[in-house]
C-alpha positions in Angstrom: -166.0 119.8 44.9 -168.4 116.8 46.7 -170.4 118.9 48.6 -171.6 122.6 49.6 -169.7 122.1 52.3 -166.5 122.3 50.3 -167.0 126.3 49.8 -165.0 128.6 51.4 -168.5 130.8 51.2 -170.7 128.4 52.7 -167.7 127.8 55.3 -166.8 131.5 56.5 -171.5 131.8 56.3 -171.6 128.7 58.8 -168.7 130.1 60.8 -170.3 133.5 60.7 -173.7 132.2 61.9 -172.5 130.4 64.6 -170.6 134.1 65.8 -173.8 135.9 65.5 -176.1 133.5 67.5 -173.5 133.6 70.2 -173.7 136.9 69.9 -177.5 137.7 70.1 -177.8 135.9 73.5 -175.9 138.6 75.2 -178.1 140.9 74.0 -180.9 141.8 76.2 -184.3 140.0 76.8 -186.3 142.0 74.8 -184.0 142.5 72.0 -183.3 138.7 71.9 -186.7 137.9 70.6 -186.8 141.1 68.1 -183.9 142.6 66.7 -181.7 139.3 67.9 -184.1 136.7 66.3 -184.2 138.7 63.0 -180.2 139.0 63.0 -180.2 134.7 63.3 -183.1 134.2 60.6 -180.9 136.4 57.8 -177.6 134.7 58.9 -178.0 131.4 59.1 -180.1 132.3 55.6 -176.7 133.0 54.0 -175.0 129.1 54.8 -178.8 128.0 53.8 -179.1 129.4 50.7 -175.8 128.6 49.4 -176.6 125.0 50.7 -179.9 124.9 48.4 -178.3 126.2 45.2 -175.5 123.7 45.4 -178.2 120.9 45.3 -179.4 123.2 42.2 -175.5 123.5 40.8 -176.8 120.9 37.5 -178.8 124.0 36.9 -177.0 127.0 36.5 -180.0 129.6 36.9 -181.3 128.2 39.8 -177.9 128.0 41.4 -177.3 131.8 40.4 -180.7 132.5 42.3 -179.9 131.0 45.3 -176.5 132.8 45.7 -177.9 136.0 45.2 -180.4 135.0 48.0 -177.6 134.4 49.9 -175.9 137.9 49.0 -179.2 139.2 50.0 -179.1 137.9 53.0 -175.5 139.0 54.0 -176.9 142.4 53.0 -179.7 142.3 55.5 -177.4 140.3 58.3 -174.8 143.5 57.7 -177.9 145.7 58.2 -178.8 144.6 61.2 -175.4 144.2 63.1 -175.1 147.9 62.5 -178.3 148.6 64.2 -177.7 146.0 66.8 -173.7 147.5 67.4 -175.5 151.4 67.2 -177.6 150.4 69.7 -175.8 148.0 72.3 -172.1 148.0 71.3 -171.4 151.8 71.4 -168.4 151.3 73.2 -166.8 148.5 71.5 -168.7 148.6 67.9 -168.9 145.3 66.0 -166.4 146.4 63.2 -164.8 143.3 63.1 -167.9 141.4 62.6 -168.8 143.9 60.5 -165.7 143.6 58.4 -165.4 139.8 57.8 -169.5 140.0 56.9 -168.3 142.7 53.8 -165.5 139.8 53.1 -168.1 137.3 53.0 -170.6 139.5 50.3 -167.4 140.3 48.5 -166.8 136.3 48.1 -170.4 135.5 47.0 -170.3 138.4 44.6 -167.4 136.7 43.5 -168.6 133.7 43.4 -172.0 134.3 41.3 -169.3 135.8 38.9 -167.7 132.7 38.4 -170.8 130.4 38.6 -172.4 132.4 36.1 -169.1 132.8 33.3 -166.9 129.6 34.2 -169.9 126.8 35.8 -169.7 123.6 34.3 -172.4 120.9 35.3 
């Protein structure tokens, strides 16, 4: 592994990211700038965090830190999708979203697991 870029978490975070800014600018006006600029802070915080630790990886603590950041982050981003599909998605409710956003925690849990039993500089 060369790069952050090379994990499957930072790839499905980025992927994810992209989803949910698409997302936010259906929402309307004044919900862009509140609820829909909150929703693109925590999920592009995911890929960003993930990105920092790897630059941390020759320390293992560090890059523990930053990965829980990130699961953090895909905690709050889960959060807020369920208030946002509550809200304005009644009729067709974000589960899908929703769904590969729990995949994605699930994979950095994972992940922290192995960093933290297995990581060798």
């Amino acid at each position: 592994m060369k790069s952050y870029r090379d994990l499957e978490i930072y790839q499905m975070a980025y992927d994810l990211a992209l989803e949910v800014h698409k997302l936010t600018m259906t929402l309307p006006k004044f919900e862009m700038h509140e609820q829909g600029s909150q929703i693109r802070r925590s999920s592009k915080s995911i890929k960003d965090n993930i990105a920092e630790g790897f630059g941390r990886r020759r320390y293992k603590d560090e890059f523990v830190r930053f990965l829980i950041f990130a699961h953090s982050s895909c905690d709050e981003t889960v959060s807020q999708l369920n208030m946002i599909s509550d809200i304005h998605f009644k009729d067709e409710p974000l589960t899908d979203l929703l769904n590969r956003y729990d995949t994605l925690g699930r994979k950095i849990n994972s992940f922290i697991n192995y960093v933290e039993t297995s990581w060798k500089v």
